[in-house]
C-alpha positions in Angstrom: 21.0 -7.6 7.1 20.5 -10.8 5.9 20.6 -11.3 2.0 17.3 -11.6 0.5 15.9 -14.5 -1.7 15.3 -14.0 -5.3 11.8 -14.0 -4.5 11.7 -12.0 -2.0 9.5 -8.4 -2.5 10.4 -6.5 0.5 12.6 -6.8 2.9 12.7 -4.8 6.3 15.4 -5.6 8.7 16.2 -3.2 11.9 13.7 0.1 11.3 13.4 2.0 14.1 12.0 6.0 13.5 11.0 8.9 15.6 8.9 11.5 14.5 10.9 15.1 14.3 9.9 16.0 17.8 11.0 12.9 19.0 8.4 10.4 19.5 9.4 6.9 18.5 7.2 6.0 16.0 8.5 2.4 14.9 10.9 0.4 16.8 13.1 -2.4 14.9 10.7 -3.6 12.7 11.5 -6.5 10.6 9.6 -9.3 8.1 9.9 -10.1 5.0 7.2 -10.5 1.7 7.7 -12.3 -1.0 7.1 -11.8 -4.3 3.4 -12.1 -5.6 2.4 -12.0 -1.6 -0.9 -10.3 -0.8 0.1 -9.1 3.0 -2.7 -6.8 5.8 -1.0 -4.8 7.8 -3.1 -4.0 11.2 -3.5 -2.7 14.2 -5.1 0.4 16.4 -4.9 4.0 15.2 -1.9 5.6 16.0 0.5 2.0 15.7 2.5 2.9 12.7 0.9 1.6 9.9 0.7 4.5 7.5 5.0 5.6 9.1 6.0 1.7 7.8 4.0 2.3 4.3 5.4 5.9 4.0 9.6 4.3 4.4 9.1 1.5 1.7 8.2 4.4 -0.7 11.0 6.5 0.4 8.1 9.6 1.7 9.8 9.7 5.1 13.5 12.0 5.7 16.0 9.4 6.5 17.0 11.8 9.5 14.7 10.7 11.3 15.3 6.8 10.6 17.3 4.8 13.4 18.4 2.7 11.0 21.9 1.8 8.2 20.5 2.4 4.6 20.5 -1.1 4.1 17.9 -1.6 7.0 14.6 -1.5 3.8 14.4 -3.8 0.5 12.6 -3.3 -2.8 13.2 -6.3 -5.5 17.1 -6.7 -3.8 17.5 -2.6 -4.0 18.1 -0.5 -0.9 15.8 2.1 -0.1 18.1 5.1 0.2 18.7 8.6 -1.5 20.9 7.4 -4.5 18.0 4.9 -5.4 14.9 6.6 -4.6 13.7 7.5 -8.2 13.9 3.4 -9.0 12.2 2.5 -5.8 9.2 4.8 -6.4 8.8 3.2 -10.2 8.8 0.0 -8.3 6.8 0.5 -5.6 3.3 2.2 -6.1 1.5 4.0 -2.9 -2.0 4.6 -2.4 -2.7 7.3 -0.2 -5.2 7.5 2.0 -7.1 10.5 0.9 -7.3 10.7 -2.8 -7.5 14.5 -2.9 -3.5 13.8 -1.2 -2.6 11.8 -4.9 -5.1 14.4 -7.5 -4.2 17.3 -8.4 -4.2 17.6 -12.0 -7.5 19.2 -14.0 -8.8 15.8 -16.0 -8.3 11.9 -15.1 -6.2 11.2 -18.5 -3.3 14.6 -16.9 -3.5 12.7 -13.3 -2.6 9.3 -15.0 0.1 10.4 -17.2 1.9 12.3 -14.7 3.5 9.4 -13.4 4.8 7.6 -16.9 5.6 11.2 -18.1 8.4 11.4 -15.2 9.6 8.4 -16.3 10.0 8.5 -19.7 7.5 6.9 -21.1 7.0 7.2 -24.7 4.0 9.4 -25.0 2.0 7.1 -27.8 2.7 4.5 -24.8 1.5 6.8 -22.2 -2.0 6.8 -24.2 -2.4 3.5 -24.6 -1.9 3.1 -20.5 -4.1 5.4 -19.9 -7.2 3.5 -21.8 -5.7 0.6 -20.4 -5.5 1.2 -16.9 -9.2 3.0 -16.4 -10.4 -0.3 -18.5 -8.8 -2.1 -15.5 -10.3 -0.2 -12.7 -13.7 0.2 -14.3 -13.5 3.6 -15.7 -13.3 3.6 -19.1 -14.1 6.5 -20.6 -13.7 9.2 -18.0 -10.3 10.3 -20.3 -11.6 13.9 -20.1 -13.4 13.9 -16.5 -12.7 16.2 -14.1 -10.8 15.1 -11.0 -13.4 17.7 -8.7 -16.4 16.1 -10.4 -15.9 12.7 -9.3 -16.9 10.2 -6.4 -14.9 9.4 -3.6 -14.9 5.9 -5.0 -14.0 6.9 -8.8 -11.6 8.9 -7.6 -9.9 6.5 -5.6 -10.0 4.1 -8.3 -8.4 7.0 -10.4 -5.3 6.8 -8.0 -5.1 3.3 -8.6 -4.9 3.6 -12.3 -2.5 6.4 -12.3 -0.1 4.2 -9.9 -0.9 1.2 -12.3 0.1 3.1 -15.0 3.7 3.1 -13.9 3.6 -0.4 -13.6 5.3 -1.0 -10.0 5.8 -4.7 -9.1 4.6 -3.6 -5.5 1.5 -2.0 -4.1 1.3 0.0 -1.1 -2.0 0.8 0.2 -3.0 3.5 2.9 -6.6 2.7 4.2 -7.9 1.6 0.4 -11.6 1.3 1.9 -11.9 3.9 4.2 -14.9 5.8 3.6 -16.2 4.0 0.3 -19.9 2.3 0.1 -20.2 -1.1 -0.3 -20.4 -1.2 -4.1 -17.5 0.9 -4.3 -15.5 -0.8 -2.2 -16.1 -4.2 -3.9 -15.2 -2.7 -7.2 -11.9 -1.5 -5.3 -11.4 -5.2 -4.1 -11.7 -6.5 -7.3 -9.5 -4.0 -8.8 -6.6 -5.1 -6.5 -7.6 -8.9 -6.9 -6.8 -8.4 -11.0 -3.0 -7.1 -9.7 -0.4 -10.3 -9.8 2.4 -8.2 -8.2 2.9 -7.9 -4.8 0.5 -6.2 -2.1 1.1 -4.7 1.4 -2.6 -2.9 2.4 -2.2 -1.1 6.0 -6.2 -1.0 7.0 -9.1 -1.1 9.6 -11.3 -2.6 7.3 -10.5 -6.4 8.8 -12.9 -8.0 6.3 -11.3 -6.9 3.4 -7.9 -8.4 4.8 -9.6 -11.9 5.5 -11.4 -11.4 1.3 -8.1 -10.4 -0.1 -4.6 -11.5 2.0 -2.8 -14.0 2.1 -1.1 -13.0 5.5 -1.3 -10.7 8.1 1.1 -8.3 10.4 -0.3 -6.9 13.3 1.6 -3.8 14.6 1.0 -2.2 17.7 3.0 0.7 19.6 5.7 0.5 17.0 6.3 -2.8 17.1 5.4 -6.1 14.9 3.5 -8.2 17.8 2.1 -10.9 14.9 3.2 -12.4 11.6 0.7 -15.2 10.8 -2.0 -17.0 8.5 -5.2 -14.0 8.2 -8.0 -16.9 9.6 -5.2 -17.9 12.7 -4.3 -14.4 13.7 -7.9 -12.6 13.5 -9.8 -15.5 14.8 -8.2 -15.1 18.1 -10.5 -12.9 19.9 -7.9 -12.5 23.4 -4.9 -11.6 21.0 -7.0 -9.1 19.4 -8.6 -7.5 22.3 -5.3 -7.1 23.2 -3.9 -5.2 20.5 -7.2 -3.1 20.3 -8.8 -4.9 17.4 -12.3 -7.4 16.8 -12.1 -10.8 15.0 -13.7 -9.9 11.5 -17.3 -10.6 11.1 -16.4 -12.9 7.8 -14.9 -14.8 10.0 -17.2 -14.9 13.3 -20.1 -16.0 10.6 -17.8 -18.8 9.4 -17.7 -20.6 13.1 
């Protein structure tokens, strides 16, 4: 593997992985983000995009992974066994479905469960929980239940508990999938406020061209693009190709 930059976020050299019954999943992906970089991941249903999410987070049994230890990056540290409780501080994951991420009674439990495997100082774990639901437009819903809210609060809910263990990487499953437009602007706006770095695996082309900076298209396992959002997605053959539309943002903007 090549050494990576200071700057550089996340690094993925040589993952291949098959699912347990055998299927290859991904095969030698590799790309780099750097630090600060706001990155789409997409492609058709079934490419990979949630299996590559899932290995930067450490989700996924490395018995299944093709690959040395070294193969993944987070911040210069290898995403392996020994380092797994680091990585997961460092790097924050949004599942798709919320109900996957809550499970505690009230929004202030859900948030602190995160700090409070951490160590945070409980005083401290307070004041990120006003701070964070400030920050995703909740304040307030401290002693809400988690069964009582909107698909779109409780999304945002997931957001503030992962914000409240202040990773320096988000990685987001689907973040729009099945929100309303106001809510899904609100969630937009959330992730604009966040400086660190962003990969986002979605359908939801739009939101790539509003809030990326680049773009990976992945298709049968495989990394097929690495480019500028408005170059890849305007190209209507290369998307047709890989089972995807050019964006409407950006068919208006011709």
């Amino acid at each position: 593997m090549n050494q990576p930059s200071a700057q550089t976020a996340i690094q993925v050299d040589g993952l291949s992985y098959r699912y347990p019954g055998g299927q290859l999943a991904l095969e030698d992906i590799a790309f780099e983000i750097q630090q600060g970089e706001r990155v789409g991941l997409v492609g058709p249903s079934g490419a990979g995009k949630s299996t590559l999410l899932m290995h930067l987070n450490g989700l996924l049994p490395e018995t299944h992974s093709d690959c040395n230890d070294a193969a993944i990056q987070i911040d210069g540290i290898s995403v392996e066994k020994s380092n797994l409780a680091e990585i997961r501080r460092r790097v924050g994951f949004l599942f798709q479905d919320p109900d996957d991420q809550l499970f505690c009674a009230t929004v202030s439990e859900d948030i602190a469960f995160g700090p409070l495997n951490l160590g945070v100082d409980y005083e401290e774990i307070k004041a990120r929980i006003i701070r964070y639901l400030k920050a995703v437009d909740l304040a307030g819903y401290e002693d809400r239940s988690t069964l009582q809210l909107s698909v779109g609060e409780r999304k945002r809910v997931c957001l503030a508990g992962i914000l409240a263990c202040e990773p320096s990487v988000l990685a987001l499953d689907e973040p729009s999938s099945n929100l309303d437009p106001r809510a899904r602007r609100q969630l937009i706006d959330n992730l604009d406020k966040f400086t660190g770095t962003q990969i986002v695996a979605t359908h939801d082309l739009d939101l790539v061209v509003e809030h990326c900076d680049r773009v990976l298209v992945i298709d049968s396992g495989r990394i097929q693009l690495d480019g500028q959002v408005a170059s890849v997605l305007s190209d209507e053959i290369l998307m047709e190709r890989h089972g995807l539309e050019v964006p409407l943002r950006l068919l208006l903007d011709r």
